[in-house]
Backbone as CSV, one residue per row, in Angstrom:
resi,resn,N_x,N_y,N_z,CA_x,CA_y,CA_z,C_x,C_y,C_z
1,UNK,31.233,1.198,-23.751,30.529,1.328,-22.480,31.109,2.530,-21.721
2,UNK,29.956,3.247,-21.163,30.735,4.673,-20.442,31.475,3.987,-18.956
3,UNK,32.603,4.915,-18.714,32.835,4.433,-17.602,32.306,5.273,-16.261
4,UNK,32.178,4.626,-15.198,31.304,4.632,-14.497,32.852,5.328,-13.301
5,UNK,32.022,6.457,-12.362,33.119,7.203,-11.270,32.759,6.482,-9.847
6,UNK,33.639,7.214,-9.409,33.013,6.464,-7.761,31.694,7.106,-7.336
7,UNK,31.044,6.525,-6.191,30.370,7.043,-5.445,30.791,8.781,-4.783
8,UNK,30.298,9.444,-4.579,30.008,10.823,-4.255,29.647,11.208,-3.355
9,UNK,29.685,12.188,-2.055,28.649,13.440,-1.640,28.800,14.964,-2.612
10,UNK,28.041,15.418,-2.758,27.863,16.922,-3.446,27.163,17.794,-2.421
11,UNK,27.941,18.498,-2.129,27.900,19.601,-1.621,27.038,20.787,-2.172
12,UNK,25.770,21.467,-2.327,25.952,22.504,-3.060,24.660,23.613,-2.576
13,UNK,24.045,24.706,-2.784,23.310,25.671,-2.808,22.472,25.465,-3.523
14,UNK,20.953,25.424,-3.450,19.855,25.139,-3.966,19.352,26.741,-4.320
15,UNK,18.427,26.765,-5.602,17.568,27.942,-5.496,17.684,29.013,-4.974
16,UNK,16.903,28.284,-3.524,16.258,28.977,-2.336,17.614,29.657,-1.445
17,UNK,18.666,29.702,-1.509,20.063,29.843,-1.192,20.492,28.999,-0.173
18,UNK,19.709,27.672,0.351,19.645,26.689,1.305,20.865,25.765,0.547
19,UNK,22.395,24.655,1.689,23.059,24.533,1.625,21.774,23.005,1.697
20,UNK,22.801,22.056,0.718,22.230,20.781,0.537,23.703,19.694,0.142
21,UNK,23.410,18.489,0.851,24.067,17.340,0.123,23.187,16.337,-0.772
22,UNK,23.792,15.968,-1.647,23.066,14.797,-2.209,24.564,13.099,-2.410
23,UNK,23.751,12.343,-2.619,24.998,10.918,-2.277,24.928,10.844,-3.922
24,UNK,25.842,10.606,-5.079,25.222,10.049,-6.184,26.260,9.068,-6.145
25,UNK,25.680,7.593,-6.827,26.182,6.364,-7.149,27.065,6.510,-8.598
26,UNK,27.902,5.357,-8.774,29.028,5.588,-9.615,27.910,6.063,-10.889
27,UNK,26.736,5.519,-11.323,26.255,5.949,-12.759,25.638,7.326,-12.444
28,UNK,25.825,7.994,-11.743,24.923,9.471,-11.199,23.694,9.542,-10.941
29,UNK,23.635,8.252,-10.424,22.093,8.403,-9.898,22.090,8.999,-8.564
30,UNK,21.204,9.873,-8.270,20.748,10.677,-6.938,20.329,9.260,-6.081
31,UNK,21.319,8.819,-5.013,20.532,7.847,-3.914,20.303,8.361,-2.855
32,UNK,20.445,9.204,-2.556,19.813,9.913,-1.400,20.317,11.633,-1.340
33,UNK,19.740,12.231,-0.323,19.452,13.592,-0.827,19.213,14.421,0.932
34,UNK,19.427,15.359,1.119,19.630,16.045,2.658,18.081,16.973,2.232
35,UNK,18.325,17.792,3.971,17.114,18.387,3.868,17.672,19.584,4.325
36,UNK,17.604,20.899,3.718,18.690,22.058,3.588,18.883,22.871,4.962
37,UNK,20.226,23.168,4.682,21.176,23.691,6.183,21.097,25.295,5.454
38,UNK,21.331,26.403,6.707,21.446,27.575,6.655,23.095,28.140,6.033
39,UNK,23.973,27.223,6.359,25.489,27.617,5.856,25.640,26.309,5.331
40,UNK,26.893,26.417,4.419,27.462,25.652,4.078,28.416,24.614,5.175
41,UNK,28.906,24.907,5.867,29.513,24.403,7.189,28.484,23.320,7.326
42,UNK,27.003,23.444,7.995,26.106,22.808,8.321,26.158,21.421,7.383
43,UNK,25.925,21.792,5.710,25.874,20.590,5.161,27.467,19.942,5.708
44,UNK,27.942,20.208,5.115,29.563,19.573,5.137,29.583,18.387,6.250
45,UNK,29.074,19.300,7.595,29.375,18.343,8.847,28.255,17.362,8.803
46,UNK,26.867,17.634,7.959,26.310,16.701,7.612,26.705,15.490,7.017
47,UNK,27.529,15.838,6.318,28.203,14.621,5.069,29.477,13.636,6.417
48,UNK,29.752,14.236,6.791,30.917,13.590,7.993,29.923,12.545,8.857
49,UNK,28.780,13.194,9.148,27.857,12.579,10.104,27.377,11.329,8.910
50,UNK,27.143,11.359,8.504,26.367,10.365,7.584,27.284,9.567,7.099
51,UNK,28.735,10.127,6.259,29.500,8.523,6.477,29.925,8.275,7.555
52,UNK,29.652,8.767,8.942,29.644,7.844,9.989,28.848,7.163,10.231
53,UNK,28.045,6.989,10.266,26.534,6.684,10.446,26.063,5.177,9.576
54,UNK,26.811,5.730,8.218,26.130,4.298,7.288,27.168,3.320,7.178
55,UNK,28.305,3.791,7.682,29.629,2.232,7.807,29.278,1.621,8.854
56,UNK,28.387,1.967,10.085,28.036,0.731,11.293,26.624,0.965,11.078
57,UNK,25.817,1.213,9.928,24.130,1.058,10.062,23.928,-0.422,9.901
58,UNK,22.789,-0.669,10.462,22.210,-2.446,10.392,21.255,-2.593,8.768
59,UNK,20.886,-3.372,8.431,19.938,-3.852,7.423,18.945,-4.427,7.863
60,UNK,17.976,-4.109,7.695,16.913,-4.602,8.539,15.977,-5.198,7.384
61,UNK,15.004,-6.137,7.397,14.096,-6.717,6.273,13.284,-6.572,7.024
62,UNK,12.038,-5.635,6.249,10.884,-5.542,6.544,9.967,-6.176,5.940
63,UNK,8.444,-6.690,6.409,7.488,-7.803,5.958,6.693,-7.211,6.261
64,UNK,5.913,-6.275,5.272,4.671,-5.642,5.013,3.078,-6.631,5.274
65,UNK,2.104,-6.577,5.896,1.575,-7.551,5.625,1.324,-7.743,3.816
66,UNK,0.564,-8.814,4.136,0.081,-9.712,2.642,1.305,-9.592,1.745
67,UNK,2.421,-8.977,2.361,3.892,-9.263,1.489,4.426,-10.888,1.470
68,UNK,5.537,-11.385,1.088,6.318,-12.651,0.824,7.145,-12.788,1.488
């Protein structure tokens, strides 16, 4: 069985030369993904903001109609 790393932010430069984070989970799956900063600085303080953000976020359950 492969072994599996921790959770992640990635830091990196797209294409377009736009600065991006992405979150990947211990098997490298992409779980979430930014929407691109002009410097690198920009993402970074993005990534600070966001694990602030998701250690006191709520869970909320949503009930679509004709859902269960």
């Amino acid at each position: 069985m492969a072994e599996m790393s921790e959770t992640a932010f990635e830091v990196y430069q797209d294409g377009s030369g736009e600065w991006r984070w992405r979150l990947k989970a211990g098997n490298h799956e992409i779980v979430a993904s930014s929407e691109g900063y002009v410097d690198k600085a920009g993402a970074i303080r993005a990534v600070g903001s966001m694990k602030r953000w998701v250690e006191n976020a709520a869970v909320e359950e949503i009930i679509e109609e004709g859902g269960e």
